[in-house]
mmCIF file as Biopython writes it, N, C-alpha, C and O atoms, coordinates in Angstrom:
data_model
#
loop_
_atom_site.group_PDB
_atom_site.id
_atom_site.type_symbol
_atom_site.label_atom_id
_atom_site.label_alt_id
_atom_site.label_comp_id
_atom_site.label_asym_id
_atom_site.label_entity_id
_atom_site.label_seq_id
_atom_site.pdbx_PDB_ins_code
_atom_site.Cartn_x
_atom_site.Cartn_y
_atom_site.Cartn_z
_atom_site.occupancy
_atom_site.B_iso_or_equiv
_atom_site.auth_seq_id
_atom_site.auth_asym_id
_atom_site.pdbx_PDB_model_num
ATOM 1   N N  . UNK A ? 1  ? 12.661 9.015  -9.106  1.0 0.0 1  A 1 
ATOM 2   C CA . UNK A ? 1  ? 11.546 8.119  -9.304  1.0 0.0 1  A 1 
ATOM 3   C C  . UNK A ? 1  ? 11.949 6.740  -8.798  1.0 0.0 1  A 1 
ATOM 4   O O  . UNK A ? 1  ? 13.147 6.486  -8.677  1.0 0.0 1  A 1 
ATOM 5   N N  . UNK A ? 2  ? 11.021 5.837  -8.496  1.0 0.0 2  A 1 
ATOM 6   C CA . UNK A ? 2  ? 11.062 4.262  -7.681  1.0 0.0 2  A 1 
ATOM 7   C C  . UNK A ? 2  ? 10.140 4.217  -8.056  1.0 0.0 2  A 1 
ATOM 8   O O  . UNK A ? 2  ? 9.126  4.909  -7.971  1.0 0.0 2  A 1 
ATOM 9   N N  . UNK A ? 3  ? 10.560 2.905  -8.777  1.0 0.0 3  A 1 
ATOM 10  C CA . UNK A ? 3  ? 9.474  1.836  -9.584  1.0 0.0 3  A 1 
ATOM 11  C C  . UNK A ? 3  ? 9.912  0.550  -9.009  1.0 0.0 3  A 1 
ATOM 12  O O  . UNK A ? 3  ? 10.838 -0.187 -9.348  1.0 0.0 3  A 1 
ATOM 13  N N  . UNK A ? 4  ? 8.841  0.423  -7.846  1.0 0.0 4  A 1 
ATOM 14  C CA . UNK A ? 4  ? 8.860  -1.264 -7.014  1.0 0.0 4  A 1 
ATOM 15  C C  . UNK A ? 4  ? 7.605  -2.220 -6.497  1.0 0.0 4  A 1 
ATOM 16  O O  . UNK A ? 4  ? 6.593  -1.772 -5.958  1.0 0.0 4  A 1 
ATOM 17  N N  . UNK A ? 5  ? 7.847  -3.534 -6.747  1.0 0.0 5  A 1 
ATOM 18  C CA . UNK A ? 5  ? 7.019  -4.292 -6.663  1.0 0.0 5  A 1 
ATOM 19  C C  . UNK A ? 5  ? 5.984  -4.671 -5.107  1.0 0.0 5  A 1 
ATOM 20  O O  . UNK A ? 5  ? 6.494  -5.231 -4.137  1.0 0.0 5  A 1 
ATOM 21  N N  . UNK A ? 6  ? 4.792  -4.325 -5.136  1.0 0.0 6  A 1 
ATOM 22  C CA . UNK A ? 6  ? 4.197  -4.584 -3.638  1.0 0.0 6  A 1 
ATOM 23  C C  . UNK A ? 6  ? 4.622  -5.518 -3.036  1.0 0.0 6  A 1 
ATOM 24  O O  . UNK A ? 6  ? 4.504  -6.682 -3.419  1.0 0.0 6  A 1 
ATOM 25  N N  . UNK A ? 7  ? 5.205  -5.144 -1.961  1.0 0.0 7  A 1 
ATOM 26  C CA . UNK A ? 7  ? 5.235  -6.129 -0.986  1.0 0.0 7  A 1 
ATOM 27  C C  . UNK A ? 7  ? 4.064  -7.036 -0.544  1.0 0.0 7  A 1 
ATOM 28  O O  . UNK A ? 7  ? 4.180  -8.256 -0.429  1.0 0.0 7  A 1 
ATOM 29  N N  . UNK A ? 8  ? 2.954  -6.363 -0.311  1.0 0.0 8  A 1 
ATOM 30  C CA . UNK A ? 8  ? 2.018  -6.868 0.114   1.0 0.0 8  A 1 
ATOM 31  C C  . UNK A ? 8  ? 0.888  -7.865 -0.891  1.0 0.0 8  A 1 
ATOM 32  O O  . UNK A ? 8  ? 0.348  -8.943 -0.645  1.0 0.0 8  A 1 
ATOM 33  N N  . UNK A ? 9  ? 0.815  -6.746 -2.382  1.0 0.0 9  A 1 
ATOM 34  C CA . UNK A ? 9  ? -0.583 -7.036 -2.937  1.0 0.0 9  A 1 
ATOM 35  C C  . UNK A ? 9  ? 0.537  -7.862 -4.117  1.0 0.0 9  A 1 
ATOM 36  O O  . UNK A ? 9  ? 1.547  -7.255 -4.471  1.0 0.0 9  A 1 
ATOM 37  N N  . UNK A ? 10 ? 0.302  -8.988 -4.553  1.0 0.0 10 A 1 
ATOM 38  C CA . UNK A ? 10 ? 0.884  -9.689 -5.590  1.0 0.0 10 A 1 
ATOM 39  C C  . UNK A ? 10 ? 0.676  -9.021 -7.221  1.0 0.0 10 A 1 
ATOM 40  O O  . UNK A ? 10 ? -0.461 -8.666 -7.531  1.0 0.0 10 A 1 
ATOM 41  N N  . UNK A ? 11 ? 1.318  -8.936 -7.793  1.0 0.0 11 A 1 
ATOM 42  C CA . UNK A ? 11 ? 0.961  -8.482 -9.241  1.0 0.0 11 A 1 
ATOM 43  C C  . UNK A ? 11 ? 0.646  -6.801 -9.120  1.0 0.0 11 A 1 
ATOM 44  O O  . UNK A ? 11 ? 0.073  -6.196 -10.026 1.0 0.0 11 A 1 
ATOM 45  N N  . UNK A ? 12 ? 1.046  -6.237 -8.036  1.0 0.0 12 A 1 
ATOM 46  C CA . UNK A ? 12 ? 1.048  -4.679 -7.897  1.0 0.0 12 A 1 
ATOM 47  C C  . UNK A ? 12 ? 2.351  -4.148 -8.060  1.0 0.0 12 A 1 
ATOM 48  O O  . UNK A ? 12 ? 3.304  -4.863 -7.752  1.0 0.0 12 A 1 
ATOM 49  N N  . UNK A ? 13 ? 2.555  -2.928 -8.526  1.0 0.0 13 A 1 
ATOM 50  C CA . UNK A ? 13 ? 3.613  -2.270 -8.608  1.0 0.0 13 A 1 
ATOM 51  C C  . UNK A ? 13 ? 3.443  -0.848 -8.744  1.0 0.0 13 A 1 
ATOM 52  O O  . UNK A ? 13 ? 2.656  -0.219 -9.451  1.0 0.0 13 A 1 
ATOM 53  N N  . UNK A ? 14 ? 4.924  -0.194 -7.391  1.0 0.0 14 A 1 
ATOM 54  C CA . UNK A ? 14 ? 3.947  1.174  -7.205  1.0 0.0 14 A 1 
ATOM 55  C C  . UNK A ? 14 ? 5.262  2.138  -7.242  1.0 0.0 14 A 1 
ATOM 56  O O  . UNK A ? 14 ? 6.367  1.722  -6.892  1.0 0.0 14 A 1 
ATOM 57  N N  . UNK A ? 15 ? 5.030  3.497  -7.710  1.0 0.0 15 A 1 
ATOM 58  C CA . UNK A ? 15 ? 5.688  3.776  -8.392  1.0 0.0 15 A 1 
ATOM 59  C C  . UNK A ? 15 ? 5.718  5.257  -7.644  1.0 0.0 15 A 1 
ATOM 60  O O  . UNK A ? 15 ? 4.648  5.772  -7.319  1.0 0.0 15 A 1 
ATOM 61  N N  . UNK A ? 16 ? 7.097  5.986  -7.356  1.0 0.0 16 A 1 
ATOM 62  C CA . UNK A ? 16 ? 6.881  7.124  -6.427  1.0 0.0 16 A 1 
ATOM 63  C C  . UNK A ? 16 ? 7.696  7.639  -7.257  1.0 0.0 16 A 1 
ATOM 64  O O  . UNK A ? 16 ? 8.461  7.028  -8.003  1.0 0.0 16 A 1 
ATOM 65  N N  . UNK A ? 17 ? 7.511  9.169  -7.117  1.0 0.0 17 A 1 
ATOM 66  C CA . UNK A ? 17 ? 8.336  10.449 -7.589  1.0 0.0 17 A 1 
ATOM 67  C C  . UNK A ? 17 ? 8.130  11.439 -6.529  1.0 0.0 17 A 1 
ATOM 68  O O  . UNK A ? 17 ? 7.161  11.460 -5.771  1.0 0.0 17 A 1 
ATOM 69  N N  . UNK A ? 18 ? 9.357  12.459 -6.533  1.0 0.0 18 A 1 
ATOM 70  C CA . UNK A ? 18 ? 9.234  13.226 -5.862  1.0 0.0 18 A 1 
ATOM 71  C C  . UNK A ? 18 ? 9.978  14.441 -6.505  1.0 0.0 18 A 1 
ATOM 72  O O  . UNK A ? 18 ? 11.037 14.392 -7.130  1.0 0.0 18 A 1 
ATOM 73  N N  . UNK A ? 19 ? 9.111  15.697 -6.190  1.0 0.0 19 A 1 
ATOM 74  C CA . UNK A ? 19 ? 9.109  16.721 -6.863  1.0 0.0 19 A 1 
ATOM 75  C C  . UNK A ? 19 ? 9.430  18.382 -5.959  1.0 0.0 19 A 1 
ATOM 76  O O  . UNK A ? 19 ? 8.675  18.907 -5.141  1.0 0.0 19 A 1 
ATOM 77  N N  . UNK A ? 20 ? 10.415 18.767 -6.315  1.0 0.0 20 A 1 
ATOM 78  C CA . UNK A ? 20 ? 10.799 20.133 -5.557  1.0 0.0 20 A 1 
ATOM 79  C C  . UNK A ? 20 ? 9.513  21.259 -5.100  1.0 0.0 20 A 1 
ATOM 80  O O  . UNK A ? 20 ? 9.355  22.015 -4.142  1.0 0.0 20 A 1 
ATOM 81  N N  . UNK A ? 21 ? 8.770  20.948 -6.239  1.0 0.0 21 A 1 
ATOM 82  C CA . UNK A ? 21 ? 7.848  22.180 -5.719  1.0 0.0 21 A 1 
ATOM 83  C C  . UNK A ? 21 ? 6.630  21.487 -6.913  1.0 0.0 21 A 1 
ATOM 84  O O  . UNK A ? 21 ? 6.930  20.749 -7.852  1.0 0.0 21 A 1 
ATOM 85  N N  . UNK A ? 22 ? 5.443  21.891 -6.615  1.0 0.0 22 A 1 
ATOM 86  C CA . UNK A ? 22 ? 4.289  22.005 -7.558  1.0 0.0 22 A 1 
ATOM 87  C C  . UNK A ? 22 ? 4.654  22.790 -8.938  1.0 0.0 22 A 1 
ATOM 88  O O  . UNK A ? 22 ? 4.185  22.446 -10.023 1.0 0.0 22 A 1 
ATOM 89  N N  . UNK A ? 23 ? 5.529  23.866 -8.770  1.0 0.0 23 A 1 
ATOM 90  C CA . UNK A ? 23 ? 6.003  24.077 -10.274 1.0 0.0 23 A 1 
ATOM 91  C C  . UNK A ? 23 ? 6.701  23.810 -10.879 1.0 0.0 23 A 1 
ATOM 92  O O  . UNK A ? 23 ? 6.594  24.185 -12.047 1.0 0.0 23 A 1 
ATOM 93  N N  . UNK A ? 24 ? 7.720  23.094 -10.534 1.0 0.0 24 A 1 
ATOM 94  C CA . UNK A ? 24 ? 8.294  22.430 -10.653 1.0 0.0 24 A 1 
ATOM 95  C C  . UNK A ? 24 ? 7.797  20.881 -12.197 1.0 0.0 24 A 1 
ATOM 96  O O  . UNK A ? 24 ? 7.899  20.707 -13.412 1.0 0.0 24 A 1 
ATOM 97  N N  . UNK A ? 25 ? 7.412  20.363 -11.271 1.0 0.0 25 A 1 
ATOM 98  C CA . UNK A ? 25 ? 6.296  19.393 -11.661 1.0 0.0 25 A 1 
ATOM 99  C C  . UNK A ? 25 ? 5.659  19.665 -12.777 1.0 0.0 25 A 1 
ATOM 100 O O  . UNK A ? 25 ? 5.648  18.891 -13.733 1.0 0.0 25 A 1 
ATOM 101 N N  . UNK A ? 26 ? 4.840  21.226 -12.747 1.0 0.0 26 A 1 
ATOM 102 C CA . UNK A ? 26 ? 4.140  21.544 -13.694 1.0 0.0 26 A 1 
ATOM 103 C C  . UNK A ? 26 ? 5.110  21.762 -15.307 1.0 0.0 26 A 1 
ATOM 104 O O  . UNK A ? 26 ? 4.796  21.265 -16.388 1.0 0.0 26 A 1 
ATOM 105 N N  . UNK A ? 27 ? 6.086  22.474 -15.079 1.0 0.0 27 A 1 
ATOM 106 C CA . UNK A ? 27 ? 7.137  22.915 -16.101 1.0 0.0 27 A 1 
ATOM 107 C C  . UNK A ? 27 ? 7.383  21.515 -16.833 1.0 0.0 27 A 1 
ATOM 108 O O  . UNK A ? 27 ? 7.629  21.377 -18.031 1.0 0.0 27 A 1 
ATOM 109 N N  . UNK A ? 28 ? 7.255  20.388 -15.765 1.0 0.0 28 A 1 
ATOM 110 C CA . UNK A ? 28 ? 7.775  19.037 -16.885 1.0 0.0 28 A 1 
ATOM 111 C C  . UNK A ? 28 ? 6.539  18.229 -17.199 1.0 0.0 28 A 1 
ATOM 112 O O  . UNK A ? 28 ? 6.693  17.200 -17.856 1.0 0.0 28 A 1 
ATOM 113 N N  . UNK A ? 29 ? 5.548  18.517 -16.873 1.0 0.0 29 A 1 
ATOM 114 C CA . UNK A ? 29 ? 4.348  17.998 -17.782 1.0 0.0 29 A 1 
ATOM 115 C C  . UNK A ? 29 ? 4.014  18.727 -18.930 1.0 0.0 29 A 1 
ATOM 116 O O  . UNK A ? 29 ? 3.316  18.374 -19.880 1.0 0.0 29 A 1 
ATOM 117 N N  . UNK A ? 30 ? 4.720  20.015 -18.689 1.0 0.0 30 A 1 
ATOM 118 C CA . UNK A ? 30 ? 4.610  21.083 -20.463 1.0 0.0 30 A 1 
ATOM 119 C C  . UNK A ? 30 ? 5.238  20.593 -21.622 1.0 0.0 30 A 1 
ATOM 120 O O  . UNK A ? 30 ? 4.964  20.672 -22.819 1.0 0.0 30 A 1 
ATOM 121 N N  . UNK A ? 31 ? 6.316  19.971 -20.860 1.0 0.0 31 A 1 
ATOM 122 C CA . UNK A ? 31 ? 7.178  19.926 -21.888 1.0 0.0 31 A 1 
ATOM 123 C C  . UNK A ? 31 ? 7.607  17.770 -22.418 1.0 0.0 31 A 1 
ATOM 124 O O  . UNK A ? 31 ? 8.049  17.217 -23.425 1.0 0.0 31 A 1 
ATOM 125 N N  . UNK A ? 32 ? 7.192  17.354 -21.212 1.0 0.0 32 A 1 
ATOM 126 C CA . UNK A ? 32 ? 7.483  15.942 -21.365 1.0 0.0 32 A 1 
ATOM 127 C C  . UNK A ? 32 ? 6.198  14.823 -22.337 1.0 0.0 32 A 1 
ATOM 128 O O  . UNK A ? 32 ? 4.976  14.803 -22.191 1.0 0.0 32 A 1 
ATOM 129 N N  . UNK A ? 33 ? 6.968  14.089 -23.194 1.0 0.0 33 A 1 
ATOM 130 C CA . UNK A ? 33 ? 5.637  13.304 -23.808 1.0 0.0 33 A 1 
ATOM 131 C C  . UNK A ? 33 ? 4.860  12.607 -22.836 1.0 0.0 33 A 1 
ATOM 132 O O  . UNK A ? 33 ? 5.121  12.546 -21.634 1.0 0.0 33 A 1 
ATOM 133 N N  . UNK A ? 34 ? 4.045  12.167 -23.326 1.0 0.0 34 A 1 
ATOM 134 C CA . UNK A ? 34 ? 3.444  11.037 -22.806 1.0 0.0 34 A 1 
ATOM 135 C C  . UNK A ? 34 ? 4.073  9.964  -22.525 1.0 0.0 34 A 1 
ATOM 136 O O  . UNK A ? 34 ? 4.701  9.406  -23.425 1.0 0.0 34 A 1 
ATOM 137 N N  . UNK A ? 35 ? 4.053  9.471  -21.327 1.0 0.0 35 A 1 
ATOM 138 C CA . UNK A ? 35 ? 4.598  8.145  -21.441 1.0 0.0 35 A 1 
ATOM 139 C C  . UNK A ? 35 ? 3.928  6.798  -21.709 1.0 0.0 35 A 1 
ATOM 140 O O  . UNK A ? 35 ? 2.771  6.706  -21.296 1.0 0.0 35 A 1 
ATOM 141 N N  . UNK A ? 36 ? 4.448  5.747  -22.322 1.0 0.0 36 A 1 
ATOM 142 C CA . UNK A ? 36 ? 4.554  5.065  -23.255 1.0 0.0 36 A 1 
ATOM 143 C C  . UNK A ? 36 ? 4.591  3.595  -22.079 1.0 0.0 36 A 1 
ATOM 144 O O  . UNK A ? 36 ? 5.366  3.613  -21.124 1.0 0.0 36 A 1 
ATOM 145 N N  . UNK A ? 37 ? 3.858  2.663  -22.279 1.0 0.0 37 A 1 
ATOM 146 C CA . UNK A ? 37 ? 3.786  1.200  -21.439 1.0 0.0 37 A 1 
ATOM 147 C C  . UNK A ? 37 ? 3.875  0.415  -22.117 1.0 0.0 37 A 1 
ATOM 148 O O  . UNK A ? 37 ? 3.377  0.480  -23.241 1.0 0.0 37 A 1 
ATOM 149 N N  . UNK A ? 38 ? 4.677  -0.823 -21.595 1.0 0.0 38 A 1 
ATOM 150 C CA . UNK A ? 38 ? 4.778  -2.090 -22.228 1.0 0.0 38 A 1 
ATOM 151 C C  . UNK A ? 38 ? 4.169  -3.028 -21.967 1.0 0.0 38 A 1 
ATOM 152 O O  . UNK A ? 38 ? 4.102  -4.094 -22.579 1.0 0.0 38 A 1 
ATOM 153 N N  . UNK A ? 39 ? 3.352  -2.498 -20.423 1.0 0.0 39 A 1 
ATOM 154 C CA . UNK A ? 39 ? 2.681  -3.460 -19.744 1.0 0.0 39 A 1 
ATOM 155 C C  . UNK A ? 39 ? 1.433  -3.145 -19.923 1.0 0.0 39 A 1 
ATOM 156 O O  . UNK A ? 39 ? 1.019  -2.036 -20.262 1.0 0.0 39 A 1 
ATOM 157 N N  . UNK A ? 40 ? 0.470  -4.602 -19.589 1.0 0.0 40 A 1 
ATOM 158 C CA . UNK A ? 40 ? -1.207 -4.050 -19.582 1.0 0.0 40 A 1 
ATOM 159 C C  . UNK A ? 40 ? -1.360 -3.355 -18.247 1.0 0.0 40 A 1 
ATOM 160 O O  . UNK A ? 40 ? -0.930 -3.998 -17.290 1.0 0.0 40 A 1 
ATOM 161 N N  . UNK A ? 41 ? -1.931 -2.073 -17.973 1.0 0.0 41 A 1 
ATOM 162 C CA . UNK A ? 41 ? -2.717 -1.469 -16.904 1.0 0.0 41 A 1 
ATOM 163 C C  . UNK A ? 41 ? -4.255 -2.190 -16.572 1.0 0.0 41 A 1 
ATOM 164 O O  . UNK A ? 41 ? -5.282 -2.250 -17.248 1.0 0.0 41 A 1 
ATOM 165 N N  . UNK A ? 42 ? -3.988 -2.583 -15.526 1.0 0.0 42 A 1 
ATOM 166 C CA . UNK A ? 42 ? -5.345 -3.149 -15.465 1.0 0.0 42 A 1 
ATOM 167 C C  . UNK A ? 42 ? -6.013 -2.505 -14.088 1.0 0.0 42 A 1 
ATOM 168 O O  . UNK A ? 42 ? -6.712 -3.241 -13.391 1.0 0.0 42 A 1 
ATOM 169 N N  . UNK A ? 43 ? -5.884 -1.698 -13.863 1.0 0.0 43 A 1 
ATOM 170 C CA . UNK A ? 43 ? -6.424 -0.737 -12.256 1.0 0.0 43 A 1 
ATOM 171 C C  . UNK A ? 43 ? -5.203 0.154  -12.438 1.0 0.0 43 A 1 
ATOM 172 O O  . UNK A ? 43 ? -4.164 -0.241 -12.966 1.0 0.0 43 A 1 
ATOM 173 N N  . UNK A ? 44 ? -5.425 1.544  -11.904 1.0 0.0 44 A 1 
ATOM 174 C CA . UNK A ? 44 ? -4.660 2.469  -11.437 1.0 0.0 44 A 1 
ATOM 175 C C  . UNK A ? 44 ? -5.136 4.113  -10.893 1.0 0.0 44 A 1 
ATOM 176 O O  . UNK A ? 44 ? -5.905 4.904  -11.440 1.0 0.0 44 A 1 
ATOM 177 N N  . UNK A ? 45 ? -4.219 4.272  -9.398  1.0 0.0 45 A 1 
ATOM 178 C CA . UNK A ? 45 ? -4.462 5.123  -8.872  1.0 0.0 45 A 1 
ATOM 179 C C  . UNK A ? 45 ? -3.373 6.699  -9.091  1.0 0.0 45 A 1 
ATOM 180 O O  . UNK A ? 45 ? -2.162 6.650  -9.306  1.0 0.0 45 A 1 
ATOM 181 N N  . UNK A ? 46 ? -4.126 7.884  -8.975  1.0 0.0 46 A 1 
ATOM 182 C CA . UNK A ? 46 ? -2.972 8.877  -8.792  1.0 0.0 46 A 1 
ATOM 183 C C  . UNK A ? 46 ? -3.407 9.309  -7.483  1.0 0.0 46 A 1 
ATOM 184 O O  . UNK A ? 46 ? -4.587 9.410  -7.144  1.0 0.0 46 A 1 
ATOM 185 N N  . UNK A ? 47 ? -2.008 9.655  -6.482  1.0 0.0 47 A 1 
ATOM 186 C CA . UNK A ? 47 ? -2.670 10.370 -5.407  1.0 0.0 47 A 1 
ATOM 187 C C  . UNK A ? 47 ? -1.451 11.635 -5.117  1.0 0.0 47 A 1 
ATOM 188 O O  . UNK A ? 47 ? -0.241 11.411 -5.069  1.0 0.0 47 A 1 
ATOM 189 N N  . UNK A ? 48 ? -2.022 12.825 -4.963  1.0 0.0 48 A 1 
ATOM 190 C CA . UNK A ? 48 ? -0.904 13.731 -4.929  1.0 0.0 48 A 1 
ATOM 191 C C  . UNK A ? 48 ? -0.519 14.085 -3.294  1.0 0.0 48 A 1 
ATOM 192 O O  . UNK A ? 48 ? -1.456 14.696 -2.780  1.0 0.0 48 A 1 
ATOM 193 N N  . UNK A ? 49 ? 0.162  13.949 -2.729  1.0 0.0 49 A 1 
ATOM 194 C CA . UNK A ? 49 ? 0.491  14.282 -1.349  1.0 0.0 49 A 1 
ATOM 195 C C  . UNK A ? 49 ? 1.473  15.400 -1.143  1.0 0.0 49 A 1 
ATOM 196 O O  . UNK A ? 49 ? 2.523  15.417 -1.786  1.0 0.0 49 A 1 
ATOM 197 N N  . UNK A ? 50 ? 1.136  16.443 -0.170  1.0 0.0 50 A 1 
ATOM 198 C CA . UNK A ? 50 ? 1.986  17.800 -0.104  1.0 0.0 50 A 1 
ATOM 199 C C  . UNK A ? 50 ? 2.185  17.477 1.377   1.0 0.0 50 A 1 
ATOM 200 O O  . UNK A ? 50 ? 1.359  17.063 2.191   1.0 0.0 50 A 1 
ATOM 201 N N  . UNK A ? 51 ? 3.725  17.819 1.559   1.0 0.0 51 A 1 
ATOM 202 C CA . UNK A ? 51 ? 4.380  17.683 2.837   1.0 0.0 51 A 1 
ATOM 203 C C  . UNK A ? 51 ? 4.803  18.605 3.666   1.0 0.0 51 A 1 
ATOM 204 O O  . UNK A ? 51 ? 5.988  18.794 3.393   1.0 0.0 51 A 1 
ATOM 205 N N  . UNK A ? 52 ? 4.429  19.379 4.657   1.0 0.0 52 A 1 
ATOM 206 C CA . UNK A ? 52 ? 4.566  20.527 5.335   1.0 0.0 52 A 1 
ATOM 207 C C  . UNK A ? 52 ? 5.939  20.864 5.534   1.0 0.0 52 A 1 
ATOM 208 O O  . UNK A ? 52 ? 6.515  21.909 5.233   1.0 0.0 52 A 1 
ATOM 209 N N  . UNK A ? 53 ? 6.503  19.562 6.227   1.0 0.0 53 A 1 
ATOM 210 C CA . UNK A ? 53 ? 7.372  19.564 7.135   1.0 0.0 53 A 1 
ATOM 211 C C  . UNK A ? 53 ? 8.386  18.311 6.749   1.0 0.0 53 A 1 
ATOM 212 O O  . UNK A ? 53 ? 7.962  17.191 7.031   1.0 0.0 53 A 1 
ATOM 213 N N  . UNK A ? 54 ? 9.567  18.398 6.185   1.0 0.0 54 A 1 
ATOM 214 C CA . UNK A ? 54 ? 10.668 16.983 6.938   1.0 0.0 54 A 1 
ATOM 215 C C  . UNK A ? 54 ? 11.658 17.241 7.658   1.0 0.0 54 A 1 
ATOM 216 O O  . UNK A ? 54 ? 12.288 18.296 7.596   1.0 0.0 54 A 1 
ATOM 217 N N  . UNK A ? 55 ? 11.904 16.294 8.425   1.0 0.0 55 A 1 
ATOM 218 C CA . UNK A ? 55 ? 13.590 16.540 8.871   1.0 0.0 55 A 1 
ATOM 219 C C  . UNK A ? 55 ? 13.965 14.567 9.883   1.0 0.0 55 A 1 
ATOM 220 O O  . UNK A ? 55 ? 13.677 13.431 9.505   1.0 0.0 55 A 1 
ATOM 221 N N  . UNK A ? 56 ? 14.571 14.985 10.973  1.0 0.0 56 A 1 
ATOM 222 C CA . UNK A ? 56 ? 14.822 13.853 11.811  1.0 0.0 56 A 1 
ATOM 223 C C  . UNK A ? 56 ? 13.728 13.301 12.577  1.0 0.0 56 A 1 
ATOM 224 O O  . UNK A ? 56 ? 12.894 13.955 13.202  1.0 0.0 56 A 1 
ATOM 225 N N  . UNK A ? 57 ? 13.785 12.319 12.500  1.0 0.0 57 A 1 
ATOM 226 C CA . UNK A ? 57 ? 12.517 11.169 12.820  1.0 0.0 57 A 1 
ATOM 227 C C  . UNK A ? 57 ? 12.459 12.013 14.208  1.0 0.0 57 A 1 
ATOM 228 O O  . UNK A ? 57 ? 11.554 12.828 14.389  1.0 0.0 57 A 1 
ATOM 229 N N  . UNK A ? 58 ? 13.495 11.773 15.204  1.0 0.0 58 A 1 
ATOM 230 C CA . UNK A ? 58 ? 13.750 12.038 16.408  1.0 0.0 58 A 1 
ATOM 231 C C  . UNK A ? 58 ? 13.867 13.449 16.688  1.0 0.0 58 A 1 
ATOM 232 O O  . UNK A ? 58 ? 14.902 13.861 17.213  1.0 0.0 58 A 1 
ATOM 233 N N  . UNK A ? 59 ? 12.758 14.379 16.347  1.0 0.0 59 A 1 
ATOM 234 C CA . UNK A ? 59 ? 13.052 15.853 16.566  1.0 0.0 59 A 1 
ATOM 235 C C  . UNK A ? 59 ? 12.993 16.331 18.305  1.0 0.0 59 A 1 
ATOM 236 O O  . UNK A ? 59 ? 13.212 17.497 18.632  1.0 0.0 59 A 1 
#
């Protein structure tokens, strides 16, 4: 997980995870609480992205 501050948009902060597989993922939302903020949410997006393919920039 990376929890970092926008470069661009002031007072944004964006937050990435990355996950082995979709079941993966699923197995730890069964079992993980809720998580818990200290901060006010005042806007927020989820966006799920699936990746075909990685390797060298320069294939």
């Amino acid at each position: 997980m990376v929890i970092s501050a926008d470069t661009l948009e002031p007072g944004q902060v964006n937050i990435f995870e990355y996950w082995e597989a979709e079941e993966v993922l699923d197995a730890w939302r069964a079992i993980s609480p809720r998580p818990t903020y200290s901060a006010e949410i005042r806007d927020g997006e989820v966006f799920k992205h699936r990746v075909s393919h990685s390797g060298p920039p320069f294939d």
